[in-house]
C-alpha positions in Angstrom: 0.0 0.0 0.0 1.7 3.7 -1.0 2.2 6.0 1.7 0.6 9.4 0.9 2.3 12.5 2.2 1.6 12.7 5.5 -0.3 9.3 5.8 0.2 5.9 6.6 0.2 2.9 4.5 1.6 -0.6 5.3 4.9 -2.1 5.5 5.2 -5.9 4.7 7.6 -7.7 5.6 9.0 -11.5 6.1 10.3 -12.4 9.8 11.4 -15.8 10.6 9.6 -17.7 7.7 6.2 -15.5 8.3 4.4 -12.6 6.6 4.1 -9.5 8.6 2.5 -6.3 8.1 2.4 -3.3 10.4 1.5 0.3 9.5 4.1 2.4 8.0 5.0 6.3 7.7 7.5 8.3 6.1 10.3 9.0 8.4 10.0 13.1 6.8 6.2 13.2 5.8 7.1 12.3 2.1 4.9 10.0 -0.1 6.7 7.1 -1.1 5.1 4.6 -3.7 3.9 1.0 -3.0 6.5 -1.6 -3.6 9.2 0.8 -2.6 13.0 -0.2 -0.7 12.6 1.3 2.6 14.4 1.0 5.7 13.1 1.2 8.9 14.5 4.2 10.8 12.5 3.5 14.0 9.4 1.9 15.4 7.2 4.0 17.9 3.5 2.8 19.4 3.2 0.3 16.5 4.1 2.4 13.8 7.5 2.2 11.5 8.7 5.2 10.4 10.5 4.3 6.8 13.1 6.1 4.5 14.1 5.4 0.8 16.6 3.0 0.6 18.1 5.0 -2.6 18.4 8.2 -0.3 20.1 6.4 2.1 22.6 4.1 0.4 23.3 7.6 -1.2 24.1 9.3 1.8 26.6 6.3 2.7 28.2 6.4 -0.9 28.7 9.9 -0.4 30.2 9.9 3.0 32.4 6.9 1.9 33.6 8.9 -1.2 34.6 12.5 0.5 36.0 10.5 4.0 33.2 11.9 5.9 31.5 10.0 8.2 28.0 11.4 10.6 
């Protein structure tokens, strides 16, 4: 389910051989298409709060490539 800006759609996920789902929003408010890479940035009163994968992994290439670390 797509998560509209500001909403919150639904995460689905395997753990341990079984299909889980719990609601999901966008770590900054953004939408964020269904199907999309997320990662879970943190998990607060049943609710994940997701990022892009791609904006991530970006930040990490970056950081890797000018010595910078956060």
């Amino acid at each position: 389910m797509p998560i509209r800006a500001g909403g919150t759609g639904e995460l689905i996920y395997s753990q341990m051989g079984t299909r889980r789902v719990c609601g999901a929003r966008s770590d900054d408010g953004s939408a964020l298409a269904k199907g999309a890479e997320v990662v879970v940035t943190r998990y607060e009163r049943g609710i994940a709060y997701v990022q892009l994968w791609s904006e991530l992994s970006g930040e990490l290439n970056e950081a890797s490539t000018t010595g910078k670390s956060e």
